[in-house]
PDB file of N, H, CA, C and O in Angstrom:
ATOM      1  N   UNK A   1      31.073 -23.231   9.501  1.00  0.00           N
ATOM      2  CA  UNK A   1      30.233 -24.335   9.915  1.00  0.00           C
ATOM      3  C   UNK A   1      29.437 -23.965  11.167  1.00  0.00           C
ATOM      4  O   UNK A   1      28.231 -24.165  11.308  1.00  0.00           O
ATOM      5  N   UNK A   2      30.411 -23.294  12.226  1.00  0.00           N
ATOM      6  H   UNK A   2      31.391 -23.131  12.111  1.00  0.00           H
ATOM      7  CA  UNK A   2      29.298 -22.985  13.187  1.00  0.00           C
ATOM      8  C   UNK A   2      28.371 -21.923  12.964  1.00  0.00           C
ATOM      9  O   UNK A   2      27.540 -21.480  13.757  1.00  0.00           O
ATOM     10  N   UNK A   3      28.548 -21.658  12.090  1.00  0.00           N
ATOM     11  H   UNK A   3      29.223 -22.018  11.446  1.00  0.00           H
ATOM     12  CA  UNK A   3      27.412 -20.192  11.580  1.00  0.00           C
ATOM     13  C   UNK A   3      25.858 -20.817  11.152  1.00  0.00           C
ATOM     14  O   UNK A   3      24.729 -20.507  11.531  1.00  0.00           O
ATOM     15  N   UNK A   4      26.209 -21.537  10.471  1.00  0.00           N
ATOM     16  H   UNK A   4      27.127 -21.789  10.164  1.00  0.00           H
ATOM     17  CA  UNK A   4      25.107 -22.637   9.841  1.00  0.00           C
ATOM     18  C   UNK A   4      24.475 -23.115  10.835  1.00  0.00           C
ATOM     19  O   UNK A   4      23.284 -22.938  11.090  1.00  0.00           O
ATOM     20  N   UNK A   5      25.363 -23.830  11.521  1.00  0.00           N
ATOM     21  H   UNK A   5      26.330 -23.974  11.314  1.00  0.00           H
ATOM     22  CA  UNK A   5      24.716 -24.446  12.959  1.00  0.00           C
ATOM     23  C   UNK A   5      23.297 -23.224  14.238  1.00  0.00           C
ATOM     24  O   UNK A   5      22.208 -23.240  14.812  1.00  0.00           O
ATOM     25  N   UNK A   6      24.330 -22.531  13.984  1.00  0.00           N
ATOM     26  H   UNK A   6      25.215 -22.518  13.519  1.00  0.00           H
ATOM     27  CA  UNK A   6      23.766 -21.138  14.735  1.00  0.00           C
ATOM     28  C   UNK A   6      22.559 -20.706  14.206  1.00  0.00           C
ATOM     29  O   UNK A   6      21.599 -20.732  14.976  1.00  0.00           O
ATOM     30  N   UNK A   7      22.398 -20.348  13.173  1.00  0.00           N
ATOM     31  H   UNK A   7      23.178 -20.326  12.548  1.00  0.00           H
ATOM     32  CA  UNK A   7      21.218 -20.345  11.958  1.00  0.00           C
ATOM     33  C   UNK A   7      20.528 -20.784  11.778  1.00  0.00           C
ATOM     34  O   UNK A   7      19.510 -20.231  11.364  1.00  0.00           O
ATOM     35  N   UNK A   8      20.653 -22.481  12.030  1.00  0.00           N
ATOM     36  H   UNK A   8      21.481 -22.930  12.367  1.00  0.00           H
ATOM     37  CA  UNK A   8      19.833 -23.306  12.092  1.00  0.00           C
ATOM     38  C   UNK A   8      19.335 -23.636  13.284  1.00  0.00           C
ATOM     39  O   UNK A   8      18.446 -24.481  13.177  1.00  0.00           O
ATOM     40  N   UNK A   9      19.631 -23.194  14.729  1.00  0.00           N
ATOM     41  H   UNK A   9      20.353 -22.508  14.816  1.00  0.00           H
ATOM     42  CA  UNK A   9      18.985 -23.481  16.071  1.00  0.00           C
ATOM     43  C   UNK A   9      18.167 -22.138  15.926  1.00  0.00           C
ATOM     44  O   UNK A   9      16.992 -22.046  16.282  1.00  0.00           O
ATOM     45  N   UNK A  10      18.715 -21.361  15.508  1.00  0.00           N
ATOM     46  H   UNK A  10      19.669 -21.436  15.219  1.00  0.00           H
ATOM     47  CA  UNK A  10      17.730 -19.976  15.730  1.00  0.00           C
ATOM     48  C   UNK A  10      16.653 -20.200  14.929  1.00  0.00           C
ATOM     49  O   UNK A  10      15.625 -20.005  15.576  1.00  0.00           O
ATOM     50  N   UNK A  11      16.440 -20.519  13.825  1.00  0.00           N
ATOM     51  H   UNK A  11      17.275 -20.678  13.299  1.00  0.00           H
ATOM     52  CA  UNK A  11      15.554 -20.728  13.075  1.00  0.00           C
ATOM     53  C   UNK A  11      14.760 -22.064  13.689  1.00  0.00           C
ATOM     54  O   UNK A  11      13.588 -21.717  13.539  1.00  0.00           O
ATOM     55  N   UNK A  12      14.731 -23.147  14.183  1.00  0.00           N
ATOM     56  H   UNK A  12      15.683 -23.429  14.304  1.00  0.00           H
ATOM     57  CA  UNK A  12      14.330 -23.990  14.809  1.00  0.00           C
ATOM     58  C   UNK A  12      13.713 -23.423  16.268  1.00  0.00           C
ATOM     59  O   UNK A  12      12.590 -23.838  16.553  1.00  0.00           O
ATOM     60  N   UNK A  13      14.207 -22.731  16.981  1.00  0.00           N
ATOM     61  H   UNK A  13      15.120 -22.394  16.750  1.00  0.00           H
ATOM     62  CA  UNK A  13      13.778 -22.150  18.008  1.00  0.00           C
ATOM     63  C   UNK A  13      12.511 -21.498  17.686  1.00  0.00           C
ATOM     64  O   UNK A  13      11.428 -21.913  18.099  1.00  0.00           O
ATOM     65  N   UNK A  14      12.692 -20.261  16.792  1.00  0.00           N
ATOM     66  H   UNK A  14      13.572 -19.924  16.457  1.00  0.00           H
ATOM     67  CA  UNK A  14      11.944 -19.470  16.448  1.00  0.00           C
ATOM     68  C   UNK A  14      10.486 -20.372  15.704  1.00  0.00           C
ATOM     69  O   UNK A  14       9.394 -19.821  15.567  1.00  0.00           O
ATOM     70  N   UNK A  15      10.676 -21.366  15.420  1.00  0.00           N
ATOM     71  H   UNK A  15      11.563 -21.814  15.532  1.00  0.00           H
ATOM     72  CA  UNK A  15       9.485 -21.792  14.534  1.00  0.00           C
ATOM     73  C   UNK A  15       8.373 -22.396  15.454  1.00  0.00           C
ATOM     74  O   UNK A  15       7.159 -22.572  15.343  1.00  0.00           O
ATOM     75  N   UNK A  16       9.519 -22.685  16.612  1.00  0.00           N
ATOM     76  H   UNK A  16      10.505 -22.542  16.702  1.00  0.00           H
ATOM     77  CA  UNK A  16       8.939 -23.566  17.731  1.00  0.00           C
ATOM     78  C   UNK A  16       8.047 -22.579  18.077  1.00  0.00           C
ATOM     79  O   UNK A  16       6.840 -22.643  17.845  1.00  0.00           O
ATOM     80  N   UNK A  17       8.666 -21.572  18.683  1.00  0.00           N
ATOM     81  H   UNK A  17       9.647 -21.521  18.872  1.00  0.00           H
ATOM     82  CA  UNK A  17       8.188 -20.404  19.627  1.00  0.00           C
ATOM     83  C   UNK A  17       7.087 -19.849  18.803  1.00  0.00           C
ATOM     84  O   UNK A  17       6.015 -19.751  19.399  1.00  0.00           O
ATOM     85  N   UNK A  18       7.110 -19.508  17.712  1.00  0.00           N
ATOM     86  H   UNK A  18       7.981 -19.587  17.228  1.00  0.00           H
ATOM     87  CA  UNK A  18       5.589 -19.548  16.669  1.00  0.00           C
ATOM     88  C   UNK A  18       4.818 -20.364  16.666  1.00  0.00           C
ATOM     89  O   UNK A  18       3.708 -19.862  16.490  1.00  0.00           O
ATOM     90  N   UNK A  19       4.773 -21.581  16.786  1.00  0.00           N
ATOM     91  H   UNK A  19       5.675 -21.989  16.929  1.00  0.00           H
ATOM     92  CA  UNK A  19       3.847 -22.751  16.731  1.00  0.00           C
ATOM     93  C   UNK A  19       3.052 -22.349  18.003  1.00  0.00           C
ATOM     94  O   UNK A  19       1.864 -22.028  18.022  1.00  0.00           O
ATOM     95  N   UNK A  20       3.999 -22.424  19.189  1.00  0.00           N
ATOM     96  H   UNK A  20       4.964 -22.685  19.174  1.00  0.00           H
ATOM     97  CA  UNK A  20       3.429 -22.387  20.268  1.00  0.00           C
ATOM     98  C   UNK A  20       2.257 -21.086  20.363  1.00  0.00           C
ATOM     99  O   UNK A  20       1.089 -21.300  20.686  1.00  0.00           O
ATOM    100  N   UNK A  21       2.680 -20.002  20.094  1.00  0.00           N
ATOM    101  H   UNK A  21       3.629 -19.828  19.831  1.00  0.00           H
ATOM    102  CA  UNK A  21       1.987 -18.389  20.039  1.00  0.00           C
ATOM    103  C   UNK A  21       0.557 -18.651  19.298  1.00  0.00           C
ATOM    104  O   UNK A  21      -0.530 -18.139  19.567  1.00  0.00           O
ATOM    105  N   UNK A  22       0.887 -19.621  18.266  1.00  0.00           N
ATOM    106  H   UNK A  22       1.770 -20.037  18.048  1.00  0.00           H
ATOM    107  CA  UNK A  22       0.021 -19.656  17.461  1.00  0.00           C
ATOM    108  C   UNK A  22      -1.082 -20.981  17.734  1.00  0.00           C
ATOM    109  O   UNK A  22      -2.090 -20.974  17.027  1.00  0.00           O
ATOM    110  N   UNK A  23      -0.959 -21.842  18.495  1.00  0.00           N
ATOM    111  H   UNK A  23      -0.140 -21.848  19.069  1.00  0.00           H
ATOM    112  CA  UNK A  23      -1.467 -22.784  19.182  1.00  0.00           C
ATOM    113  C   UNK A  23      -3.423 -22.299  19.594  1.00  0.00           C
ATOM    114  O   UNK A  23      -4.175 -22.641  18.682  1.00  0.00           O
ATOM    115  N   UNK A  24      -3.850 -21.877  20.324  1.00  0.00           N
ATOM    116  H   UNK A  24      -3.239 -21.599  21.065  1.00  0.00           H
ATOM    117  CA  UNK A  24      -4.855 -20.761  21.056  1.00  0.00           C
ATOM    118  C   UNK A  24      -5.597 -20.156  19.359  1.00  0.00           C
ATOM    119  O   UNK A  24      -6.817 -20.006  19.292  1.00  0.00           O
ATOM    120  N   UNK A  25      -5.065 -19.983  18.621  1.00  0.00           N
ATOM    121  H   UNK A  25      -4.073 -20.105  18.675  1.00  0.00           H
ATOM    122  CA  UNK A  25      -5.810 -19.725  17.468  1.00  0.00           C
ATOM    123  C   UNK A  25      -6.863 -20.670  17.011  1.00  0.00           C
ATOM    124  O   UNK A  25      -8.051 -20.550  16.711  1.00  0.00           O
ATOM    125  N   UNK A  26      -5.932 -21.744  17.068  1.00  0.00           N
ATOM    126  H   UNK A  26      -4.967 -21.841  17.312  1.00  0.00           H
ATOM    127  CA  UNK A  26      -6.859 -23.235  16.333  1.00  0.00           C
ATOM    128  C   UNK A  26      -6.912 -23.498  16.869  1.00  0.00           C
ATOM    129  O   UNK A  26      -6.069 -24.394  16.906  1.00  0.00           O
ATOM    130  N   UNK A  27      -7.904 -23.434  18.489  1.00  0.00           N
ATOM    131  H   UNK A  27      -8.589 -22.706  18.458  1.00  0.00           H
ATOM    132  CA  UNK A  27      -9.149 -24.159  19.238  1.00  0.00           C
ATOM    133  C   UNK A  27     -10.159 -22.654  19.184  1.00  0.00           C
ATOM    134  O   UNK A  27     -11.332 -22.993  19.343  1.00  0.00           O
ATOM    135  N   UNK A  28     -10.064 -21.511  19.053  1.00  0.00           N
ATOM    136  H   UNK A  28      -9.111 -21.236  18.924  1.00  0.00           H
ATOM    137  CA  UNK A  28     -11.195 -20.812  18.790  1.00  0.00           C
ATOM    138  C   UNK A  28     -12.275 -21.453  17.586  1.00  0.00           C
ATOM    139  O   UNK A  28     -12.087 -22.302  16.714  1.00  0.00           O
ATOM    140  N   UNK A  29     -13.141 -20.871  17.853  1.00  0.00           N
ATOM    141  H   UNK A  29     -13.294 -20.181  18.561  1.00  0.00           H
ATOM    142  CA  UNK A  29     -14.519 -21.382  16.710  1.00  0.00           C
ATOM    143  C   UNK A  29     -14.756 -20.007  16.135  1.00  0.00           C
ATOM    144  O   UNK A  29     -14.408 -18.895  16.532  1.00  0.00           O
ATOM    145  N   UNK A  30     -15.510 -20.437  14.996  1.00  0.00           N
ATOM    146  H   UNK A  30     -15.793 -21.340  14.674  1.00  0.00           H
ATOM    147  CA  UNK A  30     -15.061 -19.074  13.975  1.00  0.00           C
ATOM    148  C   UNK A  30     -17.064 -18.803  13.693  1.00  0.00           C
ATOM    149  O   UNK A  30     -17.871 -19.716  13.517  1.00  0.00           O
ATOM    150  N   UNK A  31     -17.296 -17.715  13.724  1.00  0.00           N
ATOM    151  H   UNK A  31     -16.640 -16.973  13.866  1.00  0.00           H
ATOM    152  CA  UNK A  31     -19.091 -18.106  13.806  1.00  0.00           C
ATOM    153  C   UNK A  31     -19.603 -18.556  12.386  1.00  0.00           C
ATOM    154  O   UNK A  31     -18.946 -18.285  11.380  1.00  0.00           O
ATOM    155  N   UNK A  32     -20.936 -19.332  12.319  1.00  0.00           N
ATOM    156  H   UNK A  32     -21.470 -19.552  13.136  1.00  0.00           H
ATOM    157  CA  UNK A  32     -21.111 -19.260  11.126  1.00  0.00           C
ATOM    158  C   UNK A  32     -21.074 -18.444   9.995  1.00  0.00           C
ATOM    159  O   UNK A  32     -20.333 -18.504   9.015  1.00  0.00           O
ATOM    160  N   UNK A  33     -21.908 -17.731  10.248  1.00  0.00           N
ATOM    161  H   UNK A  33     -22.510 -17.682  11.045  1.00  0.00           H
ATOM    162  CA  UNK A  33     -22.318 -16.617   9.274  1.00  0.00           C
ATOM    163  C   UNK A  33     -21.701 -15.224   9.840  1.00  0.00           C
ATOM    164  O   UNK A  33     -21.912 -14.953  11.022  1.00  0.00           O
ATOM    165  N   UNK A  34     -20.843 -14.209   8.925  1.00  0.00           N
ATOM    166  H   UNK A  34     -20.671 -14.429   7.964  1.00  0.00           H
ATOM    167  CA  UNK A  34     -20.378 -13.092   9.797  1.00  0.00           C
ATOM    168  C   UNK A  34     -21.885 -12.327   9.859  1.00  0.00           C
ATOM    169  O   UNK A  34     -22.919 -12.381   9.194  1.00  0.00           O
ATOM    170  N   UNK A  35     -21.403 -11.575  11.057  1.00  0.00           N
ATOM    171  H   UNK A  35     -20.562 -11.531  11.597  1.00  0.00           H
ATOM    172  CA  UNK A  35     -22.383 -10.416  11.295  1.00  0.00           C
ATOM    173  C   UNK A  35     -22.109  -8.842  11.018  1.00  0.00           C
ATOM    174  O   UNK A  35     -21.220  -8.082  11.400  1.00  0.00           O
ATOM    175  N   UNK A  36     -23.257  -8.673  10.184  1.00  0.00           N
ATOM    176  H   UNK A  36     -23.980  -9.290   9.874  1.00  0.00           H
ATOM    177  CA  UNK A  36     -22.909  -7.019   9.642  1.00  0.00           C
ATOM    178  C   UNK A  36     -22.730  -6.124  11.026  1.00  0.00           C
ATOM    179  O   UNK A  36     -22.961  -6.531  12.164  1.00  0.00           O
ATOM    180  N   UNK A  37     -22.289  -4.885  10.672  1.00  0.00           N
ATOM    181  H   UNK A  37     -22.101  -4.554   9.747  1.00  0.00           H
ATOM    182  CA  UNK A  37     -22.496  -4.227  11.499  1.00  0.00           C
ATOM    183  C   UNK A  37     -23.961  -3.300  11.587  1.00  0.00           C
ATOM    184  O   UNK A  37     -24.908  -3.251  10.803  1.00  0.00           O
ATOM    185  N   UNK A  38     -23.739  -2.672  12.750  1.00  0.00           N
ATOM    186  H   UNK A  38     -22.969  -2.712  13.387  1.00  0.00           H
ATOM    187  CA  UNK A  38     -25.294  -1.999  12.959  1.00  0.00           C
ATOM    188  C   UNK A  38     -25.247  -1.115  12.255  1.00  0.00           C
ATOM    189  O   UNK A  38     -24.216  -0.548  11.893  1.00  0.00           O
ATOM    190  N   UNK A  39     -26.690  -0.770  11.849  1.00  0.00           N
ATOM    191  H   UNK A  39     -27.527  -1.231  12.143  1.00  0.00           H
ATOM    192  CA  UNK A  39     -26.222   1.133  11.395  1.00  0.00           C
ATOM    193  C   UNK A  39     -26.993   1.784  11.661  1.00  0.00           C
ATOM    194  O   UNK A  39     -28.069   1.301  12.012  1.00  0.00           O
ATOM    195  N   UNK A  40     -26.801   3.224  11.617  1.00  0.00           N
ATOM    196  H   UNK A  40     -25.927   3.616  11.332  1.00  0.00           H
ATOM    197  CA  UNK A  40     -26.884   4.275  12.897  1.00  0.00           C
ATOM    198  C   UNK A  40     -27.842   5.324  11.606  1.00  0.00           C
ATOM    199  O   UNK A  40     -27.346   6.040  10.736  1.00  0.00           O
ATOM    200  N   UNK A  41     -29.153   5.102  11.860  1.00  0.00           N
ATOM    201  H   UNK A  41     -29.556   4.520  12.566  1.00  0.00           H
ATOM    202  CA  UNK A  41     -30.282   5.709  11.159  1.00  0.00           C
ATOM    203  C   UNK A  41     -30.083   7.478  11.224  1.00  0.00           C
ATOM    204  O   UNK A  41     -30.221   8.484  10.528  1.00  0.00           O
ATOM    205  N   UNK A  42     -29.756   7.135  12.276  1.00  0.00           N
ATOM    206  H   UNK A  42     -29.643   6.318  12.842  1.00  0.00           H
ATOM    207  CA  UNK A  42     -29.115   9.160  12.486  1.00  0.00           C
ATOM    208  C   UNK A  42     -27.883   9.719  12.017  1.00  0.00           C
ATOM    209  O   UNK A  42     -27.314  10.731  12.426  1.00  0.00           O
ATOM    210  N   UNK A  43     -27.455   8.725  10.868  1.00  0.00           N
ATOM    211  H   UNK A  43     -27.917   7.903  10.535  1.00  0.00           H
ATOM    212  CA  UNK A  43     -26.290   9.311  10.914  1.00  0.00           C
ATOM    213  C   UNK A  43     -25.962  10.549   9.681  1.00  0.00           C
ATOM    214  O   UNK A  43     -26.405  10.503   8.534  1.00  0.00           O
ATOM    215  N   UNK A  44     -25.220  11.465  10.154  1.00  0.00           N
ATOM    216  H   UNK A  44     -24.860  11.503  11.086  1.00  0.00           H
ATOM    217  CA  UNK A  44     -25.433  12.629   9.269  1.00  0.00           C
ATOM    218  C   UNK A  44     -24.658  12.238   7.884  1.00  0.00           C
ATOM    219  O   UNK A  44     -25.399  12.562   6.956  1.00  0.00           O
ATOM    220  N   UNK A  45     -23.953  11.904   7.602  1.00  0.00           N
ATOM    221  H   UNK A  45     -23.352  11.641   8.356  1.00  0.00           H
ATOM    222  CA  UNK A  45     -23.698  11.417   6.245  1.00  0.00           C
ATOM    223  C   UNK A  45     -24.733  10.739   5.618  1.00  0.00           C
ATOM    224  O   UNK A  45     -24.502  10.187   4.542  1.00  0.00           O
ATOM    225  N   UNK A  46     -25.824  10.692   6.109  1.00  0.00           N
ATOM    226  H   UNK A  46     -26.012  11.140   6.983  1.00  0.00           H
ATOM    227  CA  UNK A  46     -27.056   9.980   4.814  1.00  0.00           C
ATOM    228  C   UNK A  46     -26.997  10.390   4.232  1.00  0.00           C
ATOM    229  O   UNK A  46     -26.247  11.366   4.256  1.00  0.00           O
ATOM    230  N   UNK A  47     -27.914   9.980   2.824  1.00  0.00           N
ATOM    231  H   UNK A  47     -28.523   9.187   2.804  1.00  0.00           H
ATOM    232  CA  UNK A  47     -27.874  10.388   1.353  1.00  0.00           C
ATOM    233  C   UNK A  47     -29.027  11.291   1.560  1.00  0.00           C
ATOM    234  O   UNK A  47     -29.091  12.058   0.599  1.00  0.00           O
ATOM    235  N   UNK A  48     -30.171  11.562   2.611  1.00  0.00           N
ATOM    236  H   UNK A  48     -30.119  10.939   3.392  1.00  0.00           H
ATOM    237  CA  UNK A  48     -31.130  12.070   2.247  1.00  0.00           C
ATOM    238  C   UNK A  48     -30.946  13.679   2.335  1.00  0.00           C
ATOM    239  O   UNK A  48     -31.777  14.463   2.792  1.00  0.00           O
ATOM    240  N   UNK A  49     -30.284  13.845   2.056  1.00  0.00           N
ATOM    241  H   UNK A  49     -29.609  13.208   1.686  1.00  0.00           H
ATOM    242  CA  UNK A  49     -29.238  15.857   1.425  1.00  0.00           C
ATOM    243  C   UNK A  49     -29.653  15.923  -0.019  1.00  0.00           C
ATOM    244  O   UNK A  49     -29.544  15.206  -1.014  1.00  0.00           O
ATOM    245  N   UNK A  50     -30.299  17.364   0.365  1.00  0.00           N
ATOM    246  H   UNK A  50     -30.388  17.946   1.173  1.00  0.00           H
ATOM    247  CA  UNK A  50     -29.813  17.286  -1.663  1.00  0.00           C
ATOM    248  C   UNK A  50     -28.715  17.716  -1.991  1.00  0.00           C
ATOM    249  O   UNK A  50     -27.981  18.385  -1.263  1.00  0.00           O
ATOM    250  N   UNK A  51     -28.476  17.361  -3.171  1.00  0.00           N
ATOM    251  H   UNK A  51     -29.072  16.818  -3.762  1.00  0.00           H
ATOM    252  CA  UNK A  51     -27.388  17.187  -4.129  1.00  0.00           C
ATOM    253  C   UNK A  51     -26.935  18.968  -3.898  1.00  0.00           C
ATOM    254  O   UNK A  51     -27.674  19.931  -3.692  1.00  0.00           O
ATOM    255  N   UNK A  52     -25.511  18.900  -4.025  1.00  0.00           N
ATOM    256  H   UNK A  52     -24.910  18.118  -4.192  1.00  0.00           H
ATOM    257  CA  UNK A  52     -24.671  20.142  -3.984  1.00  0.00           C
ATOM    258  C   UNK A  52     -25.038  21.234  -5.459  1.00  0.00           C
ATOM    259  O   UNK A  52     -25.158  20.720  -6.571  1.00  0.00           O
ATOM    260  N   UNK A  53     -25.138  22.299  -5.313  1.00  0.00           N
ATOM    261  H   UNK A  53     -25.040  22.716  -4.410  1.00  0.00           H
ATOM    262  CA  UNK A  53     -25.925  23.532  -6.755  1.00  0.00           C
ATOM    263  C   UNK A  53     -24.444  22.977  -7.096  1.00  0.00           C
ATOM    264  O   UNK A  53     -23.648  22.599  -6.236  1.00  0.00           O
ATOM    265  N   UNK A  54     -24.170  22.992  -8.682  1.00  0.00           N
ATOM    266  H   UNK A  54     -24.816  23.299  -9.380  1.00  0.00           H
ATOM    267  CA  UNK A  54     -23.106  23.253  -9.275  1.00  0.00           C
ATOM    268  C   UNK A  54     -22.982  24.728  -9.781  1.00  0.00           C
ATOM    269  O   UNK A  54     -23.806  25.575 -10.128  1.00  0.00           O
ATOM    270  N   UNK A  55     -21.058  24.677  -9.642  1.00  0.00           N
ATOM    271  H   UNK A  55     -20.389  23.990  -9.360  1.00  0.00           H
ATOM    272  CA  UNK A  55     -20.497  26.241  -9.936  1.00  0.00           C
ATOM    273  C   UNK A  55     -21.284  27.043 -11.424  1.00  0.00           C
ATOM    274  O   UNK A  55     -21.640  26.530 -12.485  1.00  0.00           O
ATOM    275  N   UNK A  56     -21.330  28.009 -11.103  1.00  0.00           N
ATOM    276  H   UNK A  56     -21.041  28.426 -10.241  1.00  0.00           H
ATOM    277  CA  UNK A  56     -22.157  29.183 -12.473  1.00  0.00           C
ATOM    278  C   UNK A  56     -21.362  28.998 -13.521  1.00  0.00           C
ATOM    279  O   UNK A  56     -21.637  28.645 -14.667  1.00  0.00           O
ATOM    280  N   UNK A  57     -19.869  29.399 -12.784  1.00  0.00           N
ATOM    281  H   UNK A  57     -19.645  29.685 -11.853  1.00  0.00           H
ATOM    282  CA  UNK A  57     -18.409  29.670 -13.666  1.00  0.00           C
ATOM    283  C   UNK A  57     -17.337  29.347 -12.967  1.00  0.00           C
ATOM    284  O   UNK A  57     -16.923  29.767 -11.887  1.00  0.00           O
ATOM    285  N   UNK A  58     -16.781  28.253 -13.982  1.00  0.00           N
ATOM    286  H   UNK A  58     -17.118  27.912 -14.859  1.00  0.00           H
ATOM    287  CA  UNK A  58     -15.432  27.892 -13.447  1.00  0.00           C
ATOM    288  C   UNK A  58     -14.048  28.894 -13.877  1.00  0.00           C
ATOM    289  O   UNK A  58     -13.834  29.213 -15.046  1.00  0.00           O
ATOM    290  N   UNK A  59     -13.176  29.316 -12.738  1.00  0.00           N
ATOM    291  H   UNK A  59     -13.350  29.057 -11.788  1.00  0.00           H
ATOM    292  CA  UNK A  59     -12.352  30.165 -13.682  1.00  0.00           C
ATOM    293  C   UNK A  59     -11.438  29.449 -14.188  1.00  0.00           C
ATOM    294  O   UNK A  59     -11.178  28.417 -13.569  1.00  0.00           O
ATOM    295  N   UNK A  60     -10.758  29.702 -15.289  1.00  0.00           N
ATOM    296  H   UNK A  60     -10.969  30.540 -15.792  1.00  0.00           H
ATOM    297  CA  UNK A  60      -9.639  28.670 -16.121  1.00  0.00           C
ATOM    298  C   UNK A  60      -8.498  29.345 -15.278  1.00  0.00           C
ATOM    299  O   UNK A  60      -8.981  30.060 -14.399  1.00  0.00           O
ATOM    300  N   UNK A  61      -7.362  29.330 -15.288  1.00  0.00           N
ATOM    301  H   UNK A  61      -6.970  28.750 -16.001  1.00  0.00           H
ATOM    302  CA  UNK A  61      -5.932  29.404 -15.267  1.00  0.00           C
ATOM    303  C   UNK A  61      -4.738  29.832 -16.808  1.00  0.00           C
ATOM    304  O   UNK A  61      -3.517  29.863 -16.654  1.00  0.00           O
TER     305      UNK A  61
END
């Protein structure tokens, strides 16, 4: 019986102590619309590469 009891304050504690942590969440404002990120015109992974020569001969195994 006191195990239950025990179990059940810890678990009551703990839900408390979450509510509270979690309180500061729900008064933030969330923006309307998300915003993309920027992108970086220089960046060397563009597509403007040509395409890789493919192999002459593949060797089998």
């Amino acid at each position: 019986m006191r195990e239950i009891v025990t179990t059940a304050q810890k678990a009551t504690r703990k839900a408390r102590r979450d509510a509270d942590r979690r309180q500061h969440l729900k008064a933030s404002a969330r923006p309307d619309k998300p915003v993309p990120p920027g992108t970086d015109i220089t960046d060397p992974q563009a597509d403007n590469l040509p395409p890789a020569k493919p192999f002459d001969q593949i060797e089998e195994w």
